[in-house]
ZAMARMAR-281587 format. One record per residue (C-alpha): residue number from 1; x, y, z; residue in three letters. Coordinates in Angstrom, 2 decimals, decimal comma. Layout:
+-----+---------+---------+---------+------+
!  nr !       X !       Y !       Z ! rest !
+-----+---------+---------+---------+------+
! NUM !       X !       Y !       Z !  ALA !
...
+-----+---------+---------+---------+------+
END
This chain:
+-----+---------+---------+---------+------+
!  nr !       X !       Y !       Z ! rest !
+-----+---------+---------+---------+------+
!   1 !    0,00 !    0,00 !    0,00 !  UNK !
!   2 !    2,78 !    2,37 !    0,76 !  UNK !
!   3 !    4,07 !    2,02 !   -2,68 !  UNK !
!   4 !    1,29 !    3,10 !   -4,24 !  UNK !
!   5 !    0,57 !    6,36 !   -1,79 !  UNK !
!   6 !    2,23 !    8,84 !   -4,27 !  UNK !
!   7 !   -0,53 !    7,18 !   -7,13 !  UNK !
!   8 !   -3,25 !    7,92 !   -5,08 !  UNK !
!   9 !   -4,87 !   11,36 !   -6,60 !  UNK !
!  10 !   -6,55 !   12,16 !   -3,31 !  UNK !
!  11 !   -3,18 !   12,67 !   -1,79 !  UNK !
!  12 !   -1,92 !   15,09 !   -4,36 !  UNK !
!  13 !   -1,98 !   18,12 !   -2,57 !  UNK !
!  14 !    0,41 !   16,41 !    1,02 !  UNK !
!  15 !    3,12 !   17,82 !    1,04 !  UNK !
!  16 !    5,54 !   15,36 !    3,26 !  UNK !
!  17 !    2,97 !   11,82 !    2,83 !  UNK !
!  18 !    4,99 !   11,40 !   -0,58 !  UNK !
!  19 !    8,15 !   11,96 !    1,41 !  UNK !
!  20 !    7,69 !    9,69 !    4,37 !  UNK !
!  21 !    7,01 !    7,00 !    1,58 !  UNK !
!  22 !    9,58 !    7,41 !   -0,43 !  UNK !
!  23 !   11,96 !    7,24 !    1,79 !  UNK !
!  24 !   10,45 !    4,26 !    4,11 !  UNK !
!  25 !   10,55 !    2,32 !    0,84 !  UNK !
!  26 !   14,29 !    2,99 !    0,54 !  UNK !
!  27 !   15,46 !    2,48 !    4,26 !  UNK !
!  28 !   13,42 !   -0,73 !    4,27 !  UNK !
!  29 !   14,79 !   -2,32 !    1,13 !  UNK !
!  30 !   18,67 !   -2,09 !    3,58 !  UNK !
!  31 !   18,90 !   -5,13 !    5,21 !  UNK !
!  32 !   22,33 !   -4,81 !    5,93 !  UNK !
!  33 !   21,26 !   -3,50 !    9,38 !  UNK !
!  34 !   18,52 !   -6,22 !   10,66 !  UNK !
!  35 !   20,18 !   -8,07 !   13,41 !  UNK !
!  36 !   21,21 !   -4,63 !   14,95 !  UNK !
!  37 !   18,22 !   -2,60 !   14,01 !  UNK !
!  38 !   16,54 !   -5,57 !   16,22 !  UNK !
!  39 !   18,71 !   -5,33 !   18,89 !  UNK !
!  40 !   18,37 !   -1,37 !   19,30 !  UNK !
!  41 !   14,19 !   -2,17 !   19,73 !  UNK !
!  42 !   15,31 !   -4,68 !   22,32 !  UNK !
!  43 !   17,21 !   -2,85 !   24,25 !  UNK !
!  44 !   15,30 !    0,17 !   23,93 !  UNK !
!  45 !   12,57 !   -2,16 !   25,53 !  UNK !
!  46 !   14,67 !   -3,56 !   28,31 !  UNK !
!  47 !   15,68 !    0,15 !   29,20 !  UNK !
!  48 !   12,27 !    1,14 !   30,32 !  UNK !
!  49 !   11,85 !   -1,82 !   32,00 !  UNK !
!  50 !   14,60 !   -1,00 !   34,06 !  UNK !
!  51 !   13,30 !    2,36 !   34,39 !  UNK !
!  52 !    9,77 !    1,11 !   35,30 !  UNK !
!  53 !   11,80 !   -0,86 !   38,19 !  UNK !
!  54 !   13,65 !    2,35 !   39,13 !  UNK !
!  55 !   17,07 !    0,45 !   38,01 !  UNK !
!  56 !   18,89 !    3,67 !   37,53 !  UNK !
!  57 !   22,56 !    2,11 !   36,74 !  UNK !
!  58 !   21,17 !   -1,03 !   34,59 !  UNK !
!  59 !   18,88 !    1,92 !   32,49 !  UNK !
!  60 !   22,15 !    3,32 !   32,06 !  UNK !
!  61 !   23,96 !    0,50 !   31,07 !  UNK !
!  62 !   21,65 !    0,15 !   28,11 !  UNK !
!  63 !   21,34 !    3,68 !   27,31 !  UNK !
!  64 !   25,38 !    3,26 !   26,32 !  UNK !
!  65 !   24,59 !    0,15 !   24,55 !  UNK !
!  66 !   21,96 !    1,81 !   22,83 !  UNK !
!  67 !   24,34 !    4,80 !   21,76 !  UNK !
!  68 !   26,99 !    1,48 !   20,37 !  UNK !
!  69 !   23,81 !    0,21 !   18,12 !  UNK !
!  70 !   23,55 !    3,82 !   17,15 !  UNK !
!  71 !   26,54 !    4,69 !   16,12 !  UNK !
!  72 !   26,69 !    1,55 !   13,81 !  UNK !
!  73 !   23,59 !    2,35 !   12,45 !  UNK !
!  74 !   24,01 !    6,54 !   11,47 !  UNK !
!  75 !   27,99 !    6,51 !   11,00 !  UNK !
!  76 !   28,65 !    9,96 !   11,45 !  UNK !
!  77 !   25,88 !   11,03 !   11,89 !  UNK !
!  78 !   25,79 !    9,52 !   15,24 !  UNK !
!  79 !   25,17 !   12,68 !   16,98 !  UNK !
!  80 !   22,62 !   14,08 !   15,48 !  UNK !
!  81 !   20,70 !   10,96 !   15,90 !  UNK !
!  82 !   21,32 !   10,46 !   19,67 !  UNK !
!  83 !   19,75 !   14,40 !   19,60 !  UNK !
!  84 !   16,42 !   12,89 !   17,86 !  UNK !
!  85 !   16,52 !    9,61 !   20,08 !  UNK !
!  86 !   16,96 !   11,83 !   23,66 !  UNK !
!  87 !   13,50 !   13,76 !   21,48 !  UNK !
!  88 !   11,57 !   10,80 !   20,89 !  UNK !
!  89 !   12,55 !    9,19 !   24,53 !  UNK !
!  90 !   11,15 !   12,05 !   26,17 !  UNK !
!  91 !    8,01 !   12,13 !   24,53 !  UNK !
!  92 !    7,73 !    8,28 !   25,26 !  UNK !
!  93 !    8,63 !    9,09 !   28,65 !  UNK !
!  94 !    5,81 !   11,47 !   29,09 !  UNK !
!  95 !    3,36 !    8,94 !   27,81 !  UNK !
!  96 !    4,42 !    6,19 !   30,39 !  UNK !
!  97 !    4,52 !    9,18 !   33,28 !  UNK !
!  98 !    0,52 !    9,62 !   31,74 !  UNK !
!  99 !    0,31 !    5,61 !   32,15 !  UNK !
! 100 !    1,63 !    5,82 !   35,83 !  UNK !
! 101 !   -0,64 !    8,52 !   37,17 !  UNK !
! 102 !    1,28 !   11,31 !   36,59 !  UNK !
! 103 !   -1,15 !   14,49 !   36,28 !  UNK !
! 104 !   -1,20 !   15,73 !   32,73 !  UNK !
! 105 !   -0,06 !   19,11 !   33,34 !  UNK !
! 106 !    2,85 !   17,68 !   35,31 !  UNK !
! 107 !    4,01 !   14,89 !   32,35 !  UNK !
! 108 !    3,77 !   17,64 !   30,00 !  UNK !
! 109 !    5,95 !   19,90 !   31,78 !  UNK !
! 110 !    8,09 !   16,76 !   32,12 !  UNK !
! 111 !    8,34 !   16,74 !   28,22 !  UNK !
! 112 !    8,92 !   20,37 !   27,79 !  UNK !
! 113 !   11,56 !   20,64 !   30,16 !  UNK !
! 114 !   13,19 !   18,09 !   28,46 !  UNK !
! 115 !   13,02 !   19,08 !   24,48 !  UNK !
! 116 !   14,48 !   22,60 !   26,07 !  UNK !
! 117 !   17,69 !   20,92 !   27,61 !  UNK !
! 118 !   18,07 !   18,84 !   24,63 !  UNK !
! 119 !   17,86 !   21,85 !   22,61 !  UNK !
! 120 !   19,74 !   24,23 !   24,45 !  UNK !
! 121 !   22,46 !   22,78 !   26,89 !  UNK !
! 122 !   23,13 !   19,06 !   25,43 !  UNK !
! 123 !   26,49 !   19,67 !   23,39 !  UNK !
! 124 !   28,24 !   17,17 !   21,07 !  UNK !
! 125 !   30,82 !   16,46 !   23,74 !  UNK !
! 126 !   28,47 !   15,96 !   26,91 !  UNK !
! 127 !   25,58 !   14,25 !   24,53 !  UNK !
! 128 !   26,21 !   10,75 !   26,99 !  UNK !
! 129 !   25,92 !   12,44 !   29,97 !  UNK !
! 130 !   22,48 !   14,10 !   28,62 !  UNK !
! 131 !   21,33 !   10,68 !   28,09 !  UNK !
! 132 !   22,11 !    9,68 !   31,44 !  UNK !
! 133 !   20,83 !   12,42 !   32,96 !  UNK !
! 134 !   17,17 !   12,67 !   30,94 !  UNK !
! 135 !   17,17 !    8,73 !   32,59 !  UNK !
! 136 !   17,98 !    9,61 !   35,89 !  UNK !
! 137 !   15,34 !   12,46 !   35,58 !  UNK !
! 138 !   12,36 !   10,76 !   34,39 !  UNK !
! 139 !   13,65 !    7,56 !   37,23 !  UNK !
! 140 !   13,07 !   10,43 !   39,84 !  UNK !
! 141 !    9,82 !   11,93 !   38,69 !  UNK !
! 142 !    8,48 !    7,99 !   38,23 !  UNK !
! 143 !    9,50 !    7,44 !   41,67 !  UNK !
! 144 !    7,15 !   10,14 !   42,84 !  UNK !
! 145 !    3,66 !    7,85 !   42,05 !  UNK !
! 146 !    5,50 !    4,56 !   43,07 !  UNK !
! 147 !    2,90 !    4,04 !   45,32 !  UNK !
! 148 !    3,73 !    3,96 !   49,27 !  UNK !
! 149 !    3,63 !    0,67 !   50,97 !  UNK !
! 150 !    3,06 !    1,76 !   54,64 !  UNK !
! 151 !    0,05 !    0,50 !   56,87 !  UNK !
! 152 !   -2,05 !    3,58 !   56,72 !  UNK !
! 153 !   -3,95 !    4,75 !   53,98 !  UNK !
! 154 !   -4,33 !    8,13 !   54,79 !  UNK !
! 155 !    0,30 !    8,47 !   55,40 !  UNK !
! 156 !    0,07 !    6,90 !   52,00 !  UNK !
! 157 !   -2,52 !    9,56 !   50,38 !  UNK !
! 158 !   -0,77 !   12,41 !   51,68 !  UNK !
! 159 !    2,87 !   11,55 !   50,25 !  UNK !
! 160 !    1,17 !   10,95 !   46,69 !  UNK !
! 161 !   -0,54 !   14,59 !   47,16 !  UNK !
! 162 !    2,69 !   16,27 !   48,52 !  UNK !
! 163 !    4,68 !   14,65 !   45,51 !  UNK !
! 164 !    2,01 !   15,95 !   43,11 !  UNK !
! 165 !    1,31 !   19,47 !   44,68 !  UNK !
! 166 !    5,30 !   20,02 !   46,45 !  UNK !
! 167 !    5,83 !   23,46 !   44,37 !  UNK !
! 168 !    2,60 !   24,25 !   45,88 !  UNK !
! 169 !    2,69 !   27,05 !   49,79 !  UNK !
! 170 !    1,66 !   23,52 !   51,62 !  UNK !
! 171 !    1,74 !   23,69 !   55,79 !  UNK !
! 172 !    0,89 !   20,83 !   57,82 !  UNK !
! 173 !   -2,03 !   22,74 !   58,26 !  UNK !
! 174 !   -3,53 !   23,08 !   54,47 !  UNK !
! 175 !   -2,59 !   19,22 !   54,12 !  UNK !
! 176 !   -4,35 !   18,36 !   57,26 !  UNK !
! 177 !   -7,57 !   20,40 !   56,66 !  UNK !
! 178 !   -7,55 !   18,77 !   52,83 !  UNK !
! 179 !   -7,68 !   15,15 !   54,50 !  UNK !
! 180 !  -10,20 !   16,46 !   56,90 !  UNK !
! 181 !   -7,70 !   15,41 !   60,11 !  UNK !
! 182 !   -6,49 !   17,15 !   62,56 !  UNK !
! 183 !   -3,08 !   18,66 !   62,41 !  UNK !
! 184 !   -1,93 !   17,04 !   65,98 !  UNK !
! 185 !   -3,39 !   13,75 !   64,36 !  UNK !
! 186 !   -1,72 !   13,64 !   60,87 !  UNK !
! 187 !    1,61 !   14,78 !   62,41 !  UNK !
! 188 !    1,44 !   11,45 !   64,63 !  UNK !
! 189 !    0,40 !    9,42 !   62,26 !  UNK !
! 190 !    2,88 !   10,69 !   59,82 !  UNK !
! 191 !    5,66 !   10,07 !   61,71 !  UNK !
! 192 !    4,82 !    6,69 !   63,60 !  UNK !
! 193 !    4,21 !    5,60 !   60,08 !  UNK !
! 194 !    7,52 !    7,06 !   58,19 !  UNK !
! 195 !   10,08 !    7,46 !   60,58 !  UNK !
! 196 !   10,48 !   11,40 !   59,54 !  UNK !
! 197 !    8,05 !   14,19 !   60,23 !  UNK !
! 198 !    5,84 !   15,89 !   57,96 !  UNK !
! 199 !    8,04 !   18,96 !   57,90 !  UNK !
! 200 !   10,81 !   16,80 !   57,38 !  UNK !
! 201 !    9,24 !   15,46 !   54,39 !  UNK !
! 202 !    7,91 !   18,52 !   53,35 !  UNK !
! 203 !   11,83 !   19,95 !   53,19 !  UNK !
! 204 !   13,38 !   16,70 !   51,74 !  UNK !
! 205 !   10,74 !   16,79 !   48,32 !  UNK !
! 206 !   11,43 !   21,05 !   47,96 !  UNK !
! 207 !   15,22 !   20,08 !   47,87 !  UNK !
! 208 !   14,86 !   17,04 !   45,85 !  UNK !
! 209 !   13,12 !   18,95 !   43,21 !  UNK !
! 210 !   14,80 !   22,23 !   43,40 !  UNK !
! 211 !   17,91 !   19,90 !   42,34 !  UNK !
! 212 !   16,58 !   19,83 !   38,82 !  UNK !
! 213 !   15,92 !   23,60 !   38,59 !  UNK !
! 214 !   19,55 !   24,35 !   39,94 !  UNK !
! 215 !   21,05 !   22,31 !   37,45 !  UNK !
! 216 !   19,12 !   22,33 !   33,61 !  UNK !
! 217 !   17,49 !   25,74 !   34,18 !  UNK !
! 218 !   18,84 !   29,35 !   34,11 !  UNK !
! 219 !   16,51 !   30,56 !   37,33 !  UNK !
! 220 !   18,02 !   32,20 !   39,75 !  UNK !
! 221 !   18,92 !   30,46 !   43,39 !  UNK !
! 222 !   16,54 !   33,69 !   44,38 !  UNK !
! 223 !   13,78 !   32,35 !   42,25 !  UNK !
! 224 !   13,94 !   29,01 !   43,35 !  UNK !
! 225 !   13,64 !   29,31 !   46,62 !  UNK !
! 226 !   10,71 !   31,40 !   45,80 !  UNK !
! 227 !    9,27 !   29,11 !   44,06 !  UNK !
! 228 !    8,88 !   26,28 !   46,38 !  UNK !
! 229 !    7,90 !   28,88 !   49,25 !  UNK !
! 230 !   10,91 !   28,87 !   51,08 !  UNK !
! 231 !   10,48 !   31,87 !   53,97 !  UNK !
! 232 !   14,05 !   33,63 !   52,61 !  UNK !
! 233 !   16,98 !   32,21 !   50,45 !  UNK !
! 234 !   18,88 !   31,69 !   53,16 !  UNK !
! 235 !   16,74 !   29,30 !   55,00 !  UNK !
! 236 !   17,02 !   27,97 !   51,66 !  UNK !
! 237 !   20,41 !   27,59 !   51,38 !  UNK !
! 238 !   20,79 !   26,10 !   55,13 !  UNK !
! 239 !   18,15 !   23,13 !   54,10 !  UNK !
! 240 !   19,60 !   21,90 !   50,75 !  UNK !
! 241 !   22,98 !   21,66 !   51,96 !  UNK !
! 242 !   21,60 !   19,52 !   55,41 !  UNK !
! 243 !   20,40 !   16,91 !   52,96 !  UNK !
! 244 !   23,00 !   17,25 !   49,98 !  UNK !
! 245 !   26,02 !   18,37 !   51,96 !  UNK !
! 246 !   26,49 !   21,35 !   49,77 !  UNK !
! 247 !   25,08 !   24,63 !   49,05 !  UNK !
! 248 !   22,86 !   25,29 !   46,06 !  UNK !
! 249 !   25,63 !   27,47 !   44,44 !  UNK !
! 250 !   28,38 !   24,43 !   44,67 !  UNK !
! 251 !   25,61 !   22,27 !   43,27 !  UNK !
! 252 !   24,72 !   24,39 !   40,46 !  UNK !
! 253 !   28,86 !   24,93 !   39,88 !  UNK !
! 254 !   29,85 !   21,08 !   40,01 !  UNK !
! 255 !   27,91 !   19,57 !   37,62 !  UNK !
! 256 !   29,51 !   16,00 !   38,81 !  UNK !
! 257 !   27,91 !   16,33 !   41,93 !  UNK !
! 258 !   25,34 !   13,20 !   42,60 !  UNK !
! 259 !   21,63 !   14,31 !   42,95 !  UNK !
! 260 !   20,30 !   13,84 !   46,65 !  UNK !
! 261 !   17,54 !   11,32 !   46,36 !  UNK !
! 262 !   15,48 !    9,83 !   49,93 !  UNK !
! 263 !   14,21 !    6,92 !   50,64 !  UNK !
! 264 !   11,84 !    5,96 !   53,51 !  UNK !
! 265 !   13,22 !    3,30 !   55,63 !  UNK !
! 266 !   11,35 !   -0,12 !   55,82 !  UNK !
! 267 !    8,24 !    0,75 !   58,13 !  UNK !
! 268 !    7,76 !   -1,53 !   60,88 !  UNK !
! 269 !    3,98 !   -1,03 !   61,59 !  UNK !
+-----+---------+---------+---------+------+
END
C-alpha cells in the first residue's frame, strides 16, 4: 500500500505523505542492518523496563549500549541521531509518566523541560551524559507515584498529594484540613508511620526537586527558593545543603555532583 501512496490522486496536494514513503521504501529495502536494528528495539525495551523498576545504573547501562547500536547504524551522523533519540525518549517518557498517574499538566511539563535541555544545553561532547541524565530524571519523577507501601492509607494519600502538589505554599495545616484530620493527628500518624516528620518530608521533596531547577534551568537560586515557598533564600540555602552536603551554588557549579535522592526506611507497623 505504501508504494502506491504517491498514485493515489486524493493525496496530491500532502506535502511530506509522498516523502515519508519514499523514503520508508528505501530504508526498508537495507537489510544490511537487521540483526542490529533488532537489537536497538530490544534494548530500547529492556531500558524502560529498568526504568519502570527504578534500576537507575542497569537503564544506564543500556542507554550506552543503545548509543553502540547507534553509532553503527548513522555513522557519522551519530550525533545528530542520539539528539532525535533523547526527542523521541522524552516524549515516550511522558506517555508512560501519563500511564503511571502522573497528572497531565505535570508529564507535559516533564516533556517540555526536556526538548528545552536537549535543545539548548546538550552539546556534542556531553551528549552521553544528557542521556544519562534525561534517565535519571524521568527515574526520579516515576519514583514520585510509586505508590507507598506503609500500613495507613491516609500516610500513604498524603505523600502521593505532597509529591504531586510540592511546588505548591503547603503547611501541615492546608494538608491536614484537605484530608479532613487534625493537624496534631496527621503529624502522629505521619511520623509513627515514616520514621520522619511531615516537615521533614515537606523539606526533603522542595530540595529534591529544586535539584533539577539548579542544574538544567537558568533561574536564579533567588527564584527558586521562591518558588517552592521557602520563607528567605537563606533558610534555603541552610536546608539543601543539610540533605546534599552542599550549598545550592556548589551544586549548580559542580555539575559532577550526585543528585540527593530519599528513601523511607522499611516501616515496621
Amino acid at each position: 500500500m505504501l508504494t502506491k501512496i504517491h498514485k493515489n490522486p486524493l493525496s496530491s496536494d500532502k506535502l511530506f505523505l509522498e516523502a515519508f514513503s519514499n523514503s520508508f521504501i528505501e530504508n526498508s529495502a537495507d537489510s544490511s542492518h537487521d540483526e542490529l536494528a533488532e537489537r536497538y528495539f530490544m534494548l530500547e525495551k529492556e531500558m524502560f523496563h529498568d526504568m519502570q523498576t527504578l534500576d537507575l545504573e542497569q537503564a544506564r547501562e543500556r542507554l550506552r549500549l543503545i548509543i553502540d547500536a547507534l553509532s553503527q547504524l548513522t555513522g557519522k551522523d551519530m550525533i545528530r541521531a542520539a539528539r532525535l533519540f533523547y526527542i523521541h525518549l522524552a516524549a515516550t517518557m511522558a506517555r508512560k509518566l501519563i500511564d503511571s498517574q502522573v497528572p497531565a499538566v505535570k508529564a507535559f511539563a516533564f516533556s517540555r523541560s526536556c526538548m528545552d535541555v536537549i535543545d539548548n544545553r546538550m552539546s556534542d561532547v556531553l551528549f552521553l551524559q544528557c542521556g544519562e541524565e534525561l534517565i535519571e530524571f524521568y527515574v526520579h519523577v516515576l519514583s514520585e507515584r510509586t505508590k507507598p507501601q506503609f500500613n495507613h492509607q491516609t500516610v500513604n494519600k498524603v505523600i502521593l498529594y505532597i509529591n504531586d502538589e510540592i511546588e505548591s505554599d503547603l503547611s501541615v495545616e492546608a494538608i491536614a484540613q484537605r484530608f479532613a484530620i487534625s493537624t496534631s493527628h496527621l503529624s502522629r500518624i505521619f511520623r509513627e508511620h515514616t520514621g520522619i516528620t511531615l516537615v521533614e518530608y515537606l523539606n526533603i521533596r522542595k530540595v529534591e526537586e529544586s535539584q533539577y531547577f539548579l542544574r538544567h534551568t537558568s533561574k536564579s537560586i533567588s527564584d527558586i527558593s521562591d518558588q517552592f515557598h521557602f520563607c528567605n533564600q537563606s533558610y534555603f540555602t541552610r536546608i539543601f545543603k543539610k540533605y546534599t552536603t552542599v550549598t545550592p551554588k556548589q551544586f549548580r557549579d559542580q555539575p559532577t555532583t550526585t543528585f540527593f535522592q530519599f528513601t523511607f526506611k522499611e516501616s515496621v507497623n
